[in-house]
C-alpha positions in Angstrom: -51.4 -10.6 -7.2 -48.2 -8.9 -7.8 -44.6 -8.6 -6.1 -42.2 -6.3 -6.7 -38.1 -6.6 -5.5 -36.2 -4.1 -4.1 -33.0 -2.5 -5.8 -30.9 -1.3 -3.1 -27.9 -4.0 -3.4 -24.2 -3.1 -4.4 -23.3 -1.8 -7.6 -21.6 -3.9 -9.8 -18.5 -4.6 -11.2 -17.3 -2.6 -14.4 -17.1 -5.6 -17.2 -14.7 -4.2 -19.8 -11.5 -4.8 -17.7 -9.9 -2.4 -19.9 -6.1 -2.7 -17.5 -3.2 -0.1 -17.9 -0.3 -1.1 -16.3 1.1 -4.3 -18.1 3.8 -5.1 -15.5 6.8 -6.1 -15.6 7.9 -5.9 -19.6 4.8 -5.3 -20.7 3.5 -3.8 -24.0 2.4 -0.4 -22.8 1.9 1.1 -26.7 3.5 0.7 -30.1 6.9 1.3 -29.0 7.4 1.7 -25.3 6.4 -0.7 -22.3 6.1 -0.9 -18.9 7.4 -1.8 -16.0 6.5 -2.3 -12.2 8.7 -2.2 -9.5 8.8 -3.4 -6.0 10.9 -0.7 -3.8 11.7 -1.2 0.1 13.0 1.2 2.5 11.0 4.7 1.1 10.2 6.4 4.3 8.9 10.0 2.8 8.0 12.3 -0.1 11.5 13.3 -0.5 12.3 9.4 -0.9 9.5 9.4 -3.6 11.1 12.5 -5.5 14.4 11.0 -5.4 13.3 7.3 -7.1 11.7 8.9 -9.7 14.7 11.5 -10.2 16.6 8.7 -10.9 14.5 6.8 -12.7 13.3 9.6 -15.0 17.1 10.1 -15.7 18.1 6.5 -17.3 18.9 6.6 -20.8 15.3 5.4 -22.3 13.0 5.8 -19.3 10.0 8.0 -20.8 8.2 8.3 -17.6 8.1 7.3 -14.1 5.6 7.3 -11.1 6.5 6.2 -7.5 3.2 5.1 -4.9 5.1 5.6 -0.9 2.2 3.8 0.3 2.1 1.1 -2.5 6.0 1.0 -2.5 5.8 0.6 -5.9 7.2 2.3 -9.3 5.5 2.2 -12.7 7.8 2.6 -15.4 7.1 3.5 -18.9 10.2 3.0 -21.1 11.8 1.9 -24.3 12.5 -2.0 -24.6 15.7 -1.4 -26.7 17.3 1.0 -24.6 17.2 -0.6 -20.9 15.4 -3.8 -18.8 13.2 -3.9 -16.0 16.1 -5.4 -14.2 18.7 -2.4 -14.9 15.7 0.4 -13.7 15.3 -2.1 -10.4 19.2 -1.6 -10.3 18.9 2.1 -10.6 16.8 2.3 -7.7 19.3 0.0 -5.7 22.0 1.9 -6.2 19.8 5.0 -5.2 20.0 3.6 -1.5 16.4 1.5 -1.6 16.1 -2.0 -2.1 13.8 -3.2 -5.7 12.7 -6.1 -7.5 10.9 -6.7 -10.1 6.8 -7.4 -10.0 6.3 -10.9 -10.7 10.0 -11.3 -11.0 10.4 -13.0 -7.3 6.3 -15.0 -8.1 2.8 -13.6 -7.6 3.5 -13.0 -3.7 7.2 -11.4 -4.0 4.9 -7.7 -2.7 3.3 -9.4 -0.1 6.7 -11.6 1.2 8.6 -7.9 1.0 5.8 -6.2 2.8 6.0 -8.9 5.7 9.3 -8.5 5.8 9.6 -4.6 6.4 6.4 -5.6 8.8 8.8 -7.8 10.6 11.8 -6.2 10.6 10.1 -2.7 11.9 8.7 -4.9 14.7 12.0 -6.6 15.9 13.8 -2.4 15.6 10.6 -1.3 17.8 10.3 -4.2 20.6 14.0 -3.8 21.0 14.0 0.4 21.3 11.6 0.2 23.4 12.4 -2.3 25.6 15.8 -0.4 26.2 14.0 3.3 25.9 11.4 2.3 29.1 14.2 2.5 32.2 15.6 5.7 30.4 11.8 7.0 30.3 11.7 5.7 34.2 14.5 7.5 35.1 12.7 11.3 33.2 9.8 10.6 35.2 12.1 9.8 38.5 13.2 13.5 38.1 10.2 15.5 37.9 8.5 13.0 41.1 11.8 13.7 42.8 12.6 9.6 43.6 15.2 8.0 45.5 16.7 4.6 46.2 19.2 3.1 44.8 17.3 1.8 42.1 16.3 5.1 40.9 19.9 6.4 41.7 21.2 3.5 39.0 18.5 4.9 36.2 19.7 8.7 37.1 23.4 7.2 36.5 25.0 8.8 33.4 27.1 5.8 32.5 23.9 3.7 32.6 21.6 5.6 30.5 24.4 6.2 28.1 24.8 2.4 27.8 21.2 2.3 27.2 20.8 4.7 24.8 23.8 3.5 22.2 21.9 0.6 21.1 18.9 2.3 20.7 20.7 4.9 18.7 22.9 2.4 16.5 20.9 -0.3 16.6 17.7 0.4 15.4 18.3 3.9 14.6 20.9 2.9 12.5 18.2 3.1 9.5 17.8 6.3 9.7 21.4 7.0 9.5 21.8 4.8 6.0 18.5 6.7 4.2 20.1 10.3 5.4 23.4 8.9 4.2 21.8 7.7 0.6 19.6 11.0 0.6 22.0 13.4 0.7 24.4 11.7 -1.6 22.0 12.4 -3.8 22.0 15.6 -3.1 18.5 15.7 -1.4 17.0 15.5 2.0 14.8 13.6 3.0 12.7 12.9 6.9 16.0 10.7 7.8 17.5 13.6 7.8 15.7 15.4 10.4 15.9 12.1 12.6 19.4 11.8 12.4 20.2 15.3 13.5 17.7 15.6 15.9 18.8 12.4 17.7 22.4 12.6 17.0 22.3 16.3 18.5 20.3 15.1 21.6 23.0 11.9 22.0 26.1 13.8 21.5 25.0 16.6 23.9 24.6 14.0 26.7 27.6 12.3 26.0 29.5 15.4 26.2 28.0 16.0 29.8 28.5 12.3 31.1 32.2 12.9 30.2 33.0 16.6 30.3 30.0 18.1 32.0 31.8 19.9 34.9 34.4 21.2 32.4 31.9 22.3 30.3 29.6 23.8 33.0 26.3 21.5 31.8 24.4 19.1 33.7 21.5 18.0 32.0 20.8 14.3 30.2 18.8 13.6 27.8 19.7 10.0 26.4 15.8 9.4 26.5 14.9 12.0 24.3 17.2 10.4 21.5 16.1 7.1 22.6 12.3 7.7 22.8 12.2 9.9 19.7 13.6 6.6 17.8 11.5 4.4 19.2 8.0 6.6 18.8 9.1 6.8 15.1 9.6 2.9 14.6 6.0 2.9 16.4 4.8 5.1 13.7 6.1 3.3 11.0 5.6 0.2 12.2 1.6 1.4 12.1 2.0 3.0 8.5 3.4 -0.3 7.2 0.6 -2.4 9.1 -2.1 0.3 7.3 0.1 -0.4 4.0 -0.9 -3.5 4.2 -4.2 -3.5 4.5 -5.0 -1.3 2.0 -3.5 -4.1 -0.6 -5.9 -7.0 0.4 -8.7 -5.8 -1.9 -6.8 -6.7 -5.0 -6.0 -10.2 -2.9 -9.8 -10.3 -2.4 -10.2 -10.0 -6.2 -7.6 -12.4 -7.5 -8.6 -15.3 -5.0 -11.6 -15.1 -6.6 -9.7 -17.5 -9.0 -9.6 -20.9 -8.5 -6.1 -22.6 -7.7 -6.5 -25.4 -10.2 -8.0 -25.9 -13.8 -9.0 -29.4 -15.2 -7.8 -29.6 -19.1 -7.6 -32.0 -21.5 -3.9 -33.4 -22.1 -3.7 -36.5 -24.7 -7.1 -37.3 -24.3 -7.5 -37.7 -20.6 -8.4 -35.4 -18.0 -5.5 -34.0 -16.0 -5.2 -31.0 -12.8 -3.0 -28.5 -13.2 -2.2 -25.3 -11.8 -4.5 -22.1 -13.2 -1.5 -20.9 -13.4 -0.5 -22.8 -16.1 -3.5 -23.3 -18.4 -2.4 -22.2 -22.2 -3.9 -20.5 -24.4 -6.0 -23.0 -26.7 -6.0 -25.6 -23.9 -9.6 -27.4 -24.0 -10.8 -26.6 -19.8 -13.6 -29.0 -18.4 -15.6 -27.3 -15.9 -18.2 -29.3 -14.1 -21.3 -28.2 -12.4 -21.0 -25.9 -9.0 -17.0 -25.3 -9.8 -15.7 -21.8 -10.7 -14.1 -20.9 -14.4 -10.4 -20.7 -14.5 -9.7 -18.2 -17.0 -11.6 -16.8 -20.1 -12.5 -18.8 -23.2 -15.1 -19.8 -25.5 -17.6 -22.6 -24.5 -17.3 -25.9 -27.3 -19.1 -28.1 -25.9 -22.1 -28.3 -23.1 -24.9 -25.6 -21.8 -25.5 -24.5 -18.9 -26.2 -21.5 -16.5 -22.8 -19.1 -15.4 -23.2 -17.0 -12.2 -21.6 -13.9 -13.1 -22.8 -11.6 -10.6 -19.1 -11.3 -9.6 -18.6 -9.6 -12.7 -21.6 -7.7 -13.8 -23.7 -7.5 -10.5 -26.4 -9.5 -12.7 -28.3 -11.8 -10.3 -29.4 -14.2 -12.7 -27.3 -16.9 -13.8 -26.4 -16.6 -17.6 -27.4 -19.2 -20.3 -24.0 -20.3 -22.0 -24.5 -22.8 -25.3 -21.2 -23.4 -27.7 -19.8 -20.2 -29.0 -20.7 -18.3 -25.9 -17.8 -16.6 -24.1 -17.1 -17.6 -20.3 -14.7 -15.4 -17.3 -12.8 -16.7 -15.4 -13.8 -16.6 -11.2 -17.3 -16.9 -12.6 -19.1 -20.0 -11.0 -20.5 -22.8 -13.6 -24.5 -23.6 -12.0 -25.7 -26.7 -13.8 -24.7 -28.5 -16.9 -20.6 -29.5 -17.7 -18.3 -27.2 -20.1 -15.8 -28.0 -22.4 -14.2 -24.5 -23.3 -11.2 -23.4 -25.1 -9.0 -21.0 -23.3 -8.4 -17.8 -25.3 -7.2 -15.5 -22.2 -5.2 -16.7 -19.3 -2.9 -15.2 -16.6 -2.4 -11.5 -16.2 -4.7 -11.3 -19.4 -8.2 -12.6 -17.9 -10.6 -9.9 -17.5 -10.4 -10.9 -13.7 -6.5 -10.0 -13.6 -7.1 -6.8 -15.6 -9.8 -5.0 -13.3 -7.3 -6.3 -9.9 -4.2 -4.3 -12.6 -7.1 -1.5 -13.0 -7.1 -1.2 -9.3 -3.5 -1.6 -8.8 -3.1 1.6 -11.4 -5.5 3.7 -9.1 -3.9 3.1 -6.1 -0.5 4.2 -7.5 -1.8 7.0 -9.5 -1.4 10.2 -8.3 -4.0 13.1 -7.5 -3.3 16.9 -8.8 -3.4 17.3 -4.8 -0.4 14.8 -4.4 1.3 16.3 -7.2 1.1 19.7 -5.2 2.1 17.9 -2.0 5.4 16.6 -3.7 6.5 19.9 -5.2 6.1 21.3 -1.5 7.9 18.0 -0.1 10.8 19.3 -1.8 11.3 22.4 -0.5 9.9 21.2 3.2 13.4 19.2 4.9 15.8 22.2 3.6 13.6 24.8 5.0 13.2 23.1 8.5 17.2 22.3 8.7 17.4 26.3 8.1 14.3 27.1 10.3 16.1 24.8 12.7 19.6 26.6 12.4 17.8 29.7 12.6 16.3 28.6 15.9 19.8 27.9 17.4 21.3 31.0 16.4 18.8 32.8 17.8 18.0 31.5 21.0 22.0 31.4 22.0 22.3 34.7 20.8 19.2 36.4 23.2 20.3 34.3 26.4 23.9 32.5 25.8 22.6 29.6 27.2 23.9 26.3 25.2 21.5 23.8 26.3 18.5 25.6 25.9 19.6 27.1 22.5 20.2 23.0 21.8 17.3 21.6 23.0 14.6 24.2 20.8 16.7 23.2 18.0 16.1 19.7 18.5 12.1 20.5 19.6 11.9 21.9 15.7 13.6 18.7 14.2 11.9 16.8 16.1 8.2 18.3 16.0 8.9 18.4 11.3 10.2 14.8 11.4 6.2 13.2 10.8 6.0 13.2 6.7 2.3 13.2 7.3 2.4 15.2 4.4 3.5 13.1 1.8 2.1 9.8 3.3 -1.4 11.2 4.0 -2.4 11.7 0.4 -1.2 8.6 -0.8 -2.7 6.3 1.8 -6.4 8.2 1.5 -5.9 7.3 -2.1 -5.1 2.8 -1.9 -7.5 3.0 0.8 -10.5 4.9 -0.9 -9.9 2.6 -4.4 -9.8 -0.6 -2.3 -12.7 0.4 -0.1 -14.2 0.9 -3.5 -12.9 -2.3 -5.0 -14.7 -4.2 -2.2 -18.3 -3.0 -2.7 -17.7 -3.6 -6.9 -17.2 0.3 -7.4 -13.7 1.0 -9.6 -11.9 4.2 -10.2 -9.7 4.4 -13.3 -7.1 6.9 -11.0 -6.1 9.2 -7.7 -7.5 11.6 -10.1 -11.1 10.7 -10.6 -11.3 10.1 -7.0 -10.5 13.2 -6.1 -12.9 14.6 -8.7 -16.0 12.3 -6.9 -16.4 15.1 -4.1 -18.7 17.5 -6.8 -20.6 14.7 -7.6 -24.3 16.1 -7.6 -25.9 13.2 -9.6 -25.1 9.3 -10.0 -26.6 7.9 -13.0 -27.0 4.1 -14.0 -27.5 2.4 -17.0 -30.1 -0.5 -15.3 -31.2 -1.5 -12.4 -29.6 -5.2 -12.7 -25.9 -4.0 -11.3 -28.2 -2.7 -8.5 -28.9 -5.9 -6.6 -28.0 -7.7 -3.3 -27.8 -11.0 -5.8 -30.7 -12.8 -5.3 -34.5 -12.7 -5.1 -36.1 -11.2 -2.3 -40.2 -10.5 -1.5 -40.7 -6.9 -0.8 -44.4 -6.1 -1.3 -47.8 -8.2 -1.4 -50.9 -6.8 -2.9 -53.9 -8.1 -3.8 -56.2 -7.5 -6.0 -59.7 -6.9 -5.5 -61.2 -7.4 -2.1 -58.9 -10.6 -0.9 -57.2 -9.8 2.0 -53.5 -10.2 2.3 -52.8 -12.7 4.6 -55.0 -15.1 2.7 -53.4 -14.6 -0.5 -50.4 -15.7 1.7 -51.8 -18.5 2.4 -52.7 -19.8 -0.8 -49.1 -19.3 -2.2 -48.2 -20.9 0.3 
């Protein structure tokens, strides 16, 4: 009798652990080290292109890479010359708000991401609670309706008094990037907002109070009003997406467990992971999982370490042997000596590894960004352009207005410089998930002219644990009777 076992599991993780990105004050080589930064506010490419400007141009920065969807910056620079906290500074005073990783605790990203969640929501609910009776009142024209309550939404006064919250209130952040962008002498999608809304406000304005004087009757307080509020919507979604694209590296680290028994004086005490030195003596007792990386000194027993190496056979581990961290201890007790703890377990280096993918960038991005740059100016003058030209061929002001605003309006998406970036967190983290790690935007890109995946063994191949595939019998003995005497 024989039985064989399938190998058509997931793929395993890669062991080495090798991280890049050292965080904040980090040793990046001999000389220089690295940073990470936390930024708030970036809405578009353009905002991208102007963090790193300004980074890139500090006295002792050698590099710098921005991540819109991450809202992040990695910064390579010299220790001697500037702090993390003075390039977090530099990108303050640049118009966004930053921090610096791990400055604020191990959840400061996911505290700021809720907040931008949360304050995005509170802008939208309140535009669009005031935007609905001015969107009312558009359709009330093209149906034709009457009644006084219709008559109130057609009033100009009342829409106006809708519409200057909407456009102050929560459009008011659109007004502050296009304020900081252009101050530093870029543009960025604010911009296009701004003008595009402002133009469609003031125009309306102008006919509530002047409008016979001026010979123009049309309103169009809802197309400021709803244009602000479908672009909270959006972002409100990209930040929402954002977020979810950064719960694979959570998945990873809570593999770790929150406490670590160690010996203290001769006694057995709890403390934080967190806080486990490096030469502590850790106690790990059967079914628990490993706290951080050392070298077993006393005890044997059997590691899971499938976590790790995709291996679905527990691992003998006798004094000398080396343990991981978020691995799970099967049998026997463990005394071990901790020789790698916090960001430097092989756990927290492959969640850094996938943290460096996500912000890396693609030679497609890099193409996308150079275009970004040019894309704002060109639409203000394709928009310009558009005015001119439509007042000159029929002198009509409102018309020649409103196809100026349709072209600030229609560019004012930055799919273009969001797209890329996203497809990039969500394709490592999707890939994080199922144990498969890309070292950059770069190699991911690369996958697509694959022809031939090639593994080293058919143990990182497994779904983890034993499974009965085939039966067959030898000689004449049927089957279902060999069954039965296994059984």
């Amino acid at each position: 009798m024989a039985d064989s076992a399938t190998a058509d599991g997931r793929s395993g993780r890669q062991q080495d652990g090798h991280g890049t990105g050292e965080g904040a004050g980090g040793r990046s080589d001999g000389q220089a080290a690295r940073a990470r930064l936390i930024v708030e506010g970036m809405t578009c490419a353009a905002c991208v292109a102007r963090v790193e400007r300004a980074l890139t141009r500090t006295p002792g920065v050698l590099a710098a890479a921005v991540n819109l969807a991450a809202g992040t910056a990695r910064v390579d620079y010299l220790p001697g010359s500037v702090t993390p906290q003075q390039l977090a500074e530099v990108v303050r005073s640049a118009g966004y708000g930053a921090q610096v990783a791990g400055e604020q605790g191990p959840d400061a990203e996911r505290q700021a991401r809720q907040r931008e969640i949360a304050g995005l929501r509170r802008r939208f609910i309140l535009a669009a609670a005031l935007s609905l009776p001015l969107l009312l009142a558009m359709v009330g024209h093209v149906v034709h309706a009457g009644g006084p309550i219709w008559a109130l939404l057609h009033n100009g006064w009342f829409q106006w008094a809708l519409a200057t919250p909407v456009q102050f209130g929560p459009g008011w952040m659109f007004y502050r990037d296009a304020y900081h962008s252009l101050r530093g002498r870029s543009a960025n999608m604010s911009v296009l907002v701004a003008v595009g809304t402002t133009a469609a406000y003031l125009y309306s304005a102008a006919a509530v109070l002047w409008g016979r004087r001026l010979g123009i009757e049309g309103l169009y307080f809802e197309t400021s009003a709803v244009l602000i509020t479908l672009i909270l919507l959006g972002k409100l979604l990209e930040a929402l997406a954002k977020g979810r694209t950064s719960e694979a590296i959570r998945r990873l680290l809570d593999l770790q467990p929150p406490t670590a028994r160690v010996l203290r004086g001769g006694r057995e005490v709890e403390i934080p992971a967190a806080a486990v030195a490096v030469g502590d003596v850790v106690i790990v007792r059967p079914g628990e999982r490993i706290p951080v990386d050392g070298v077993v000194i006393e005890g044997r027993s059997t590691v899971d370490e499938s976590m790790l190496t995709g291996e679905s056979l527990p691992v003998e581990k006798n004094p000398g042997d080396q343990v991981v961290g978020a691995s799970i201890n099967r049998h026997g007790t463990l005394k071990f000596r901790a020789t790698r703890v916090g960001r430097d377990t092989t756990l927290a280096r492959i969640a850094r590894l996938v943290e460096e993918a996500q912000g890396s960038k693609a030679p497609i991005q890099r193409l996308a960004d150079v275009i970004s740059g040019y894309f704002v100016p060109a639409v203000l003058a394709a928009a310009a352009l558009t005015f001119v030209g439509w007042y000159a061929a029929t002198g009509d002001l409102t018309r020649s207005l409103l196809t100026m605003t349709a072209v600030l309006v229609i560019a004012c998406p930055c799919a273009l410089g969001l797209a890329t970036p996203t497809a990039i967190m969500v394709g490592t983290g999707k890939g994080a998930e199922h144990g498969i790690l890309f070292r950059g935007g770069e190699h991911l890109e690369r996958a697509q002219h694959l022809t031939t995946v090639v593994f080293d063994k058919t143990g990182t191949l497994t779904r983890g644990e034993p499974r009965l595939t085939d039966v067959i019998a030898a000689g004449d003995t049927p089957a279902a009777q060999l069954l039965e005497l296994a059984a």
